[in-house]
The first five atom37 places (N, CA, C, CB, O) and aatype in JSON, in Angstrom:
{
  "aatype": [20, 20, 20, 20, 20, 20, 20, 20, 20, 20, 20, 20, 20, 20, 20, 20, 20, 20, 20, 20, 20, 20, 20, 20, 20, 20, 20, 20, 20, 20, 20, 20, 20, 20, 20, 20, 20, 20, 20, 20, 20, 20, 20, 20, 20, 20, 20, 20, 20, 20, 20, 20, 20, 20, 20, 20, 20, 20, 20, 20, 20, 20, 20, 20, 20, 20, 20, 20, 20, 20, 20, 20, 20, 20, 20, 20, 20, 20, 20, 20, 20, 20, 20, 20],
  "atom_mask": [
    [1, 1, 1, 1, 1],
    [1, 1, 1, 1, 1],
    [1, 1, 1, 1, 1],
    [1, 1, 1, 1, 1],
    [1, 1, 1, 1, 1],
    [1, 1, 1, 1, 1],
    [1, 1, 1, 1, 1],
    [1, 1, 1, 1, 1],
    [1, 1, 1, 1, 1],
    [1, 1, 1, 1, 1],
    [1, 1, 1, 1, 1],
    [1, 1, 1, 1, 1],
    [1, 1, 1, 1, 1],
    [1, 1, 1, 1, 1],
    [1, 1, 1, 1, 1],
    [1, 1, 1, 1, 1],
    [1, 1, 1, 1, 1],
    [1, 1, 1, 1, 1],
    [1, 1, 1, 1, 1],
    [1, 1, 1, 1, 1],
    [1, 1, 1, 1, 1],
    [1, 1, 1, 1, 1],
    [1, 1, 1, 1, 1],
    [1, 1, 1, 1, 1],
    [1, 1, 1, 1, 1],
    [1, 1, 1, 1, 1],
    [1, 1, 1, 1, 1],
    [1, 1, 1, 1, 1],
    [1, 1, 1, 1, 1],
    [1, 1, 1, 1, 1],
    [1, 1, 1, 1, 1],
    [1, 1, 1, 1, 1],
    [1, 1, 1, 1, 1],
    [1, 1, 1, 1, 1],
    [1, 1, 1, 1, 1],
    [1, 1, 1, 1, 1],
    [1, 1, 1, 1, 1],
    [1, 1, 1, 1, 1],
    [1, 1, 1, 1, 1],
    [1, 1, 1, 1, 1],
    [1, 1, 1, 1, 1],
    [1, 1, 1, 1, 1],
    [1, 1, 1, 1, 1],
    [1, 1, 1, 1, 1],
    [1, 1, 1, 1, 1],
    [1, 1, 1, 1, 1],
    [1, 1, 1, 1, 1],
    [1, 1, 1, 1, 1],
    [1, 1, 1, 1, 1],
    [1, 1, 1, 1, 1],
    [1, 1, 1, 1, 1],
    [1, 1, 1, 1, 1],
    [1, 1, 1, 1, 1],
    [1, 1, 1, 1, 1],
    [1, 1, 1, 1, 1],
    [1, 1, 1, 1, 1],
    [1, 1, 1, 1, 1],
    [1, 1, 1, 1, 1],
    [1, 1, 1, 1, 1],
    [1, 1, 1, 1, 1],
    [1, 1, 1, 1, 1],
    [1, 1, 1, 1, 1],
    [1, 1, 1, 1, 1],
    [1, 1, 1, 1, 1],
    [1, 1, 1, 1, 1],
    [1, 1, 1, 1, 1],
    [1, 1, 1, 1, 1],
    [1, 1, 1, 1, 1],
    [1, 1, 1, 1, 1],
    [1, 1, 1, 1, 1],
    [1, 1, 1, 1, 1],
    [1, 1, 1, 1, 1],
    [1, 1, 1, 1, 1],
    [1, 1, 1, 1, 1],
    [1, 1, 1, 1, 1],
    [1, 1, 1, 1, 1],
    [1, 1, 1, 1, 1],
    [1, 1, 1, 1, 1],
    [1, 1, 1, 1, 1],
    [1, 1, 1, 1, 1],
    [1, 1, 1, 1, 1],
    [1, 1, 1, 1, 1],
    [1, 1, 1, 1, 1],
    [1, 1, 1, 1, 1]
  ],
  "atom_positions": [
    [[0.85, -1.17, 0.0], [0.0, 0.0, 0.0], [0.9, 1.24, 0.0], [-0.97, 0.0, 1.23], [1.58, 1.52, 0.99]],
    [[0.9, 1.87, -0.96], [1.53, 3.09, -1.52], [0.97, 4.29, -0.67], [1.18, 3.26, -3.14], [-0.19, 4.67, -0.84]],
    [[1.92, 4.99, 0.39], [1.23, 6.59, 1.03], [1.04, 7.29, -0.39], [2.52, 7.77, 2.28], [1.23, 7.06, -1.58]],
    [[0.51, 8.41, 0.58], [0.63, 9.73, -0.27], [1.77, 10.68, 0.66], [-1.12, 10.6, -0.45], [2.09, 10.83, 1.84]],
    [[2.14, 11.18, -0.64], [3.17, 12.37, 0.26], [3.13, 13.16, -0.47], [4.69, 12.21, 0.66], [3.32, 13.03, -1.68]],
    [[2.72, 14.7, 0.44], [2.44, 15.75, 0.01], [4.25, 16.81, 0.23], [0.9, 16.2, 0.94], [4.97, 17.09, 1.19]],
    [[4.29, 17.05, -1.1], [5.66, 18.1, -0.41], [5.34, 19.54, -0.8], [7.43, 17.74, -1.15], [5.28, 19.9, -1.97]],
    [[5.14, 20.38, 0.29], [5.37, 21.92, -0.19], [6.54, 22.68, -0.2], [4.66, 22.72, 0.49], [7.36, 22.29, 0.62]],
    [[6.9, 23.71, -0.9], [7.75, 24.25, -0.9], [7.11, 25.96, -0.39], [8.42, 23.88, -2.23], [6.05, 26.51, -0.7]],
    [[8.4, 26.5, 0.6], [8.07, 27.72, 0.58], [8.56, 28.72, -0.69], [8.51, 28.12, 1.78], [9.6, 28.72, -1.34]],
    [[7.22, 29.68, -0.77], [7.8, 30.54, -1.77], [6.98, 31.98, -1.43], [7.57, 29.89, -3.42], [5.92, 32.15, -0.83]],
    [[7.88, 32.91, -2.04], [7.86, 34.04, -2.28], [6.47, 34.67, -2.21], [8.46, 34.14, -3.36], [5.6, 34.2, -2.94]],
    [[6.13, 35.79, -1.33], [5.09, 35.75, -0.99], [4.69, 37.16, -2.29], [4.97, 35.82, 0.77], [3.6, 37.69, -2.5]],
    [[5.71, 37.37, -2.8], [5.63, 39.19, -4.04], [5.53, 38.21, -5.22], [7.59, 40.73, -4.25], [4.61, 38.47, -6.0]],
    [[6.47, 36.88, -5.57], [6.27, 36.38, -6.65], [6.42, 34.81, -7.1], [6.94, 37.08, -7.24], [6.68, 34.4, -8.24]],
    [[6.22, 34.18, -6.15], [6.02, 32.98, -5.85], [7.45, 31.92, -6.09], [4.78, 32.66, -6.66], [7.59, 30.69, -6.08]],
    [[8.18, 32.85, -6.26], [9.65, 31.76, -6.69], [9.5, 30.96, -5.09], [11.78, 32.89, -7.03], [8.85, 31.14, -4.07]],
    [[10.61, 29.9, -5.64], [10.88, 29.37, -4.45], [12.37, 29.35, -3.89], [10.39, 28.13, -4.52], [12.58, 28.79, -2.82]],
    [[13.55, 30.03, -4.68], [14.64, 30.17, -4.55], [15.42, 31.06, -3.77], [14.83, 30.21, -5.4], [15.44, 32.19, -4.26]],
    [[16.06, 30.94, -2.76], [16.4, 32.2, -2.15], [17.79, 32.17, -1.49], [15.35, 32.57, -1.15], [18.17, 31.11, -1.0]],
    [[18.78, 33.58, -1.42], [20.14, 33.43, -1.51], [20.16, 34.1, 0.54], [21.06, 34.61, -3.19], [19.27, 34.88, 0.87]],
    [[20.96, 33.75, 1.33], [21.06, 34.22, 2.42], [21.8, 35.11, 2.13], [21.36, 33.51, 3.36], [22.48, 35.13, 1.1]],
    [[21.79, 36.4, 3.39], [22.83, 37.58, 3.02], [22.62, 37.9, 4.49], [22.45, 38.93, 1.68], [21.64, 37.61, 5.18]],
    [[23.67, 38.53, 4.84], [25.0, 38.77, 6.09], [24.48, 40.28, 6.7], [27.07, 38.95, 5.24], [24.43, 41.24, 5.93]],
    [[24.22, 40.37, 7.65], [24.44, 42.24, 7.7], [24.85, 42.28, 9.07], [22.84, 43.45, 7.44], [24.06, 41.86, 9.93]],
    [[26.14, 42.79, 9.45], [26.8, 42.49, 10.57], [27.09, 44.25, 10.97], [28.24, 41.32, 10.27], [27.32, 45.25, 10.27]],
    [[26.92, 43.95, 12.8], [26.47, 45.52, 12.87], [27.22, 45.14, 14.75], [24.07, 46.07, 12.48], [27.07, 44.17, 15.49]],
    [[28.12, 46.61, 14.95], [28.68, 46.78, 16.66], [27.43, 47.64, 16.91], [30.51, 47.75, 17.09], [26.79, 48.27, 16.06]],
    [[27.16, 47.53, 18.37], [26.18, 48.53, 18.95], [27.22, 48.72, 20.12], [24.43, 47.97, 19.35], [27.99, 47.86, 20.56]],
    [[27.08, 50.03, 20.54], [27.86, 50.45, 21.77], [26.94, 51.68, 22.45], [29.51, 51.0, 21.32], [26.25, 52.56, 21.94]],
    [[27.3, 51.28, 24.08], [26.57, 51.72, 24.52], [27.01, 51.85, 26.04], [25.57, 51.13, 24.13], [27.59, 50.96, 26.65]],
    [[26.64, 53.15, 26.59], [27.74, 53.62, 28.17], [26.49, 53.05, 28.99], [28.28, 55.88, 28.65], [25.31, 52.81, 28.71]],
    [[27.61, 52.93, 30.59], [26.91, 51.93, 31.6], [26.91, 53.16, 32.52], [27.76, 50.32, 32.18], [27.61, 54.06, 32.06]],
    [[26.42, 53.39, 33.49], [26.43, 53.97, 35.08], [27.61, 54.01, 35.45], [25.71, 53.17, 36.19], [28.1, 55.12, 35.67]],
    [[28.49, 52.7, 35.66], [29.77, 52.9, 36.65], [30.92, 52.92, 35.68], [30.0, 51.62, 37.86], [32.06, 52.55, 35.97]],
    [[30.48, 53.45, 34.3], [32.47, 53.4, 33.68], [31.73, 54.6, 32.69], [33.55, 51.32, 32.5], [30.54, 54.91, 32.61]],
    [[33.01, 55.15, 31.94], [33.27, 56.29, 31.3], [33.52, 55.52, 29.6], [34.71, 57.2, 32.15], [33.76, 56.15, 28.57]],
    [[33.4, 54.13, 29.72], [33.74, 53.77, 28.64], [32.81, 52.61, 28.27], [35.08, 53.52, 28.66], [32.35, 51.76, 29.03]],
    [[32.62, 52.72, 27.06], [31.13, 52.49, 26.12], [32.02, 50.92, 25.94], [30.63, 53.86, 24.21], [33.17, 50.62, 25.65]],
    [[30.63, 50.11, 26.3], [30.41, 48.54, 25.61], [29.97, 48.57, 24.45], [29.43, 47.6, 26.25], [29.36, 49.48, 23.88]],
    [[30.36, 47.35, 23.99], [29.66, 46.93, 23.02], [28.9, 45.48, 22.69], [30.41, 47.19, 22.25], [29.05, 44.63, 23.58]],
    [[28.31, 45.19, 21.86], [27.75, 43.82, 21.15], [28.04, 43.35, 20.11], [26.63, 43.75, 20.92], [27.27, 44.17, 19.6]],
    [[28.46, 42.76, 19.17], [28.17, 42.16, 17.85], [27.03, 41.74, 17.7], [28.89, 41.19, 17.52], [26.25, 41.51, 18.63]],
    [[26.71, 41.54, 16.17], [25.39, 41.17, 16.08], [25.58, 40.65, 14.69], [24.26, 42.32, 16.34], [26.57, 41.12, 14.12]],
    [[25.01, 39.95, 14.13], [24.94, 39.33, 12.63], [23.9, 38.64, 12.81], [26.15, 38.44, 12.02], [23.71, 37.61, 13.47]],
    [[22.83, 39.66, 11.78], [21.53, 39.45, 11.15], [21.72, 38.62, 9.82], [20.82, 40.85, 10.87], [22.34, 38.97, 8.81]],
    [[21.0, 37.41, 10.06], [20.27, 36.81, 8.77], [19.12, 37.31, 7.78], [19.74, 35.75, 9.19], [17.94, 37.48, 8.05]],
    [[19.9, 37.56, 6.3], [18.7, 38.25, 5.6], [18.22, 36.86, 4.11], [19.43, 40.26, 4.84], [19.13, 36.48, 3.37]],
    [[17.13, 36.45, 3.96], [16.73, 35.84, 2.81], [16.55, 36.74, 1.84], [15.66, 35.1, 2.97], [16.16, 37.81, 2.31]],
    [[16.66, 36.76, 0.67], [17.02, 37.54, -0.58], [16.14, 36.77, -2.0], [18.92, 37.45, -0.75], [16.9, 36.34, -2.87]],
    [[14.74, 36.6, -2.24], [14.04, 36.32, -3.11], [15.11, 36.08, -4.48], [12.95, 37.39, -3.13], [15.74, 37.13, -4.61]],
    [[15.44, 35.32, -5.28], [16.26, 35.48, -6.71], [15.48, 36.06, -7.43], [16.74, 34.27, -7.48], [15.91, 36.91, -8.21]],
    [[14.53, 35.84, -7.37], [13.41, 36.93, -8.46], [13.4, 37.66, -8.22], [12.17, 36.99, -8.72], [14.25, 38.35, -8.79]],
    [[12.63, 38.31, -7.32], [11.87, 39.73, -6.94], [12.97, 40.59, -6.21], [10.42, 39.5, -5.82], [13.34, 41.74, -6.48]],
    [[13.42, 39.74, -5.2], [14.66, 40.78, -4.6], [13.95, 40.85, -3.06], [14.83, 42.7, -5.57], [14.45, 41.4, -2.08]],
    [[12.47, 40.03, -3.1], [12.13, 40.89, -1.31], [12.87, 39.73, -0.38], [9.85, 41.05, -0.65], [13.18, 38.55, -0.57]],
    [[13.03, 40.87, 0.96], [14.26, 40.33, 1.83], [12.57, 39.92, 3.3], [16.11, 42.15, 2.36], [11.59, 40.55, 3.69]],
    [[13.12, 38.71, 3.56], [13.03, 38.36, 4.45], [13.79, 37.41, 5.71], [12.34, 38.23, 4.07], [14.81, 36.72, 5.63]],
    [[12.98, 37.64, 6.77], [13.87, 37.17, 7.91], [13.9, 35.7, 7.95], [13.4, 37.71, 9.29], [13.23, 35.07, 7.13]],
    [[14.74, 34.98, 9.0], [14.26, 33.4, 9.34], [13.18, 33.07, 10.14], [15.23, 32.66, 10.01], [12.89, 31.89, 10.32]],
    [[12.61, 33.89, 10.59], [11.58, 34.08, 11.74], [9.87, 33.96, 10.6], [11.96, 36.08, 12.75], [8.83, 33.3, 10.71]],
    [[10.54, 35.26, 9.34], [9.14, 35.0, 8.67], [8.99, 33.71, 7.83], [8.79, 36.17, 7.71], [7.9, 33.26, 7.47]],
    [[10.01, 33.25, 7.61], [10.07, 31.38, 6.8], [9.88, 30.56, 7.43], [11.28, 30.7, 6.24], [9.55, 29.5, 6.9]],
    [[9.99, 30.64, 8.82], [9.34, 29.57, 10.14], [8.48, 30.11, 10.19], [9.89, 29.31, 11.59], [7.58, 29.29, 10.09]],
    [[8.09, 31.04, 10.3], [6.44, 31.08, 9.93], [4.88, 30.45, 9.08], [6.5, 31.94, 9.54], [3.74, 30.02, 9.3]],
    [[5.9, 30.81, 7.93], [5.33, 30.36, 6.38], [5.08, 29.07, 6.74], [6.41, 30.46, 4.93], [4.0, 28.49, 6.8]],
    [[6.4, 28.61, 7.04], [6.21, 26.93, 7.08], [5.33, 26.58, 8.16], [7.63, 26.07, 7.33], [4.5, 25.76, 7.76]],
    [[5.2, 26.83, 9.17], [4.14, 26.44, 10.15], [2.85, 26.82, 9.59], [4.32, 27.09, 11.54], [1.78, 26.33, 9.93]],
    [[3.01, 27.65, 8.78], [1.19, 27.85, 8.57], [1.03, 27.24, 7.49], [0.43, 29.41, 8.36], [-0.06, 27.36, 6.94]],
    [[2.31, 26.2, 6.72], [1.89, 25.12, 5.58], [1.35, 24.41, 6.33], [2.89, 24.34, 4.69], [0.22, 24.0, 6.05]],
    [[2.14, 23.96, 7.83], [1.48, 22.24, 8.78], [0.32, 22.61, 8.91], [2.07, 21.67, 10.56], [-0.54, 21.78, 8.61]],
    [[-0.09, 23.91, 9.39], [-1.34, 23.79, 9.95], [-2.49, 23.37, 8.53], [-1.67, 25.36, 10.8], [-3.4, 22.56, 8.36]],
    [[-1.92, 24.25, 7.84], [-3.03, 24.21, 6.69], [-3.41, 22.45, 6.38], [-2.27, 25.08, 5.06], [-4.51, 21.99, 6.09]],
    [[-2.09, 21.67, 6.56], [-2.56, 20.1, 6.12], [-2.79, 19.79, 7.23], [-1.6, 19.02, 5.39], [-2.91, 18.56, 7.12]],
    [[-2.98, 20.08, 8.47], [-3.21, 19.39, 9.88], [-2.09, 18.53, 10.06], [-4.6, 18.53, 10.03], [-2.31, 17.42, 10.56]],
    [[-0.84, 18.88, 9.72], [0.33, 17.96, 10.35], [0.55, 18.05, 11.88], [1.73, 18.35, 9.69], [0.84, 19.05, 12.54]],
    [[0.41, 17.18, 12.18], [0.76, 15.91, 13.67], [1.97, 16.09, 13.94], [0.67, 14.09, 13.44], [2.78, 15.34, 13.4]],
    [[2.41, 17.02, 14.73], [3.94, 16.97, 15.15], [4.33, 16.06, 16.19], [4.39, 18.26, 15.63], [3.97, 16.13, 17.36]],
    [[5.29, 14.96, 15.55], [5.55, 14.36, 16.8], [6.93, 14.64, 17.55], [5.42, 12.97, 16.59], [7.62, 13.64, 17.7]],
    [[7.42, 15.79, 18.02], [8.0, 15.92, 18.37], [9.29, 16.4, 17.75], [7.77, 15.26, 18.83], [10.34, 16.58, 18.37]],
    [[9.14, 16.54, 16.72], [10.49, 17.58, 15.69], [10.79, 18.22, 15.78], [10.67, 18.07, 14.74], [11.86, 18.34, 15.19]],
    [[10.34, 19.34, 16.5], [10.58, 20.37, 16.97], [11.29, 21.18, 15.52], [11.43, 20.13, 18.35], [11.65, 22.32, 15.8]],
    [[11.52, 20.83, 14.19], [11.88, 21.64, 13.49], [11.65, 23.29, 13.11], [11.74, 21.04, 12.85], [12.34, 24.29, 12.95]],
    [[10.45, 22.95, 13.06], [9.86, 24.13, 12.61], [8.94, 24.82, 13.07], [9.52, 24.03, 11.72], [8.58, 25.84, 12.48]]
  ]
}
């Protein structure tokens, strides 16, 4: 007995591609405390998705999104994957 298997792909919500390039945007924040005269800082490196078609940038936050609202849409049963 043969399943069915459904596969979706995420895509582009401006033009439906499904292809997309990651891109880097790395940024210091500095910033003075109460007890010193001299400014901290953070690193930070943001993840950007980059549409090959269209060019619109999205986050990893809005593609874990997308994808959770594919499961819901088929009523996928998570057993514990915690992937997505």
């Amino acid at each position: 007995m043969a399943k069915d298997i459904i596969k979706e792909y995420f895509a582009c919500k401006s033009c439906g591609n499904m292809q997309f390039r990651k891109e880097y945007v790395f940024s210091i924040e500095f910033h003075s405390v109460n007890f010193s005269d001299d400014l901290i800082y953070g690193r930070e490196r943001e993840e950007i998705y980059v549409c090959n078609c269209c060019g619109a940038e999205m986050s990893y936050e809005q593609i874990r999104q997308g994808l959770r609202d594919t499961k819901a849409k088929h009523k996928y049963i998570d057993k514990g994957n915690n992937d997505v």
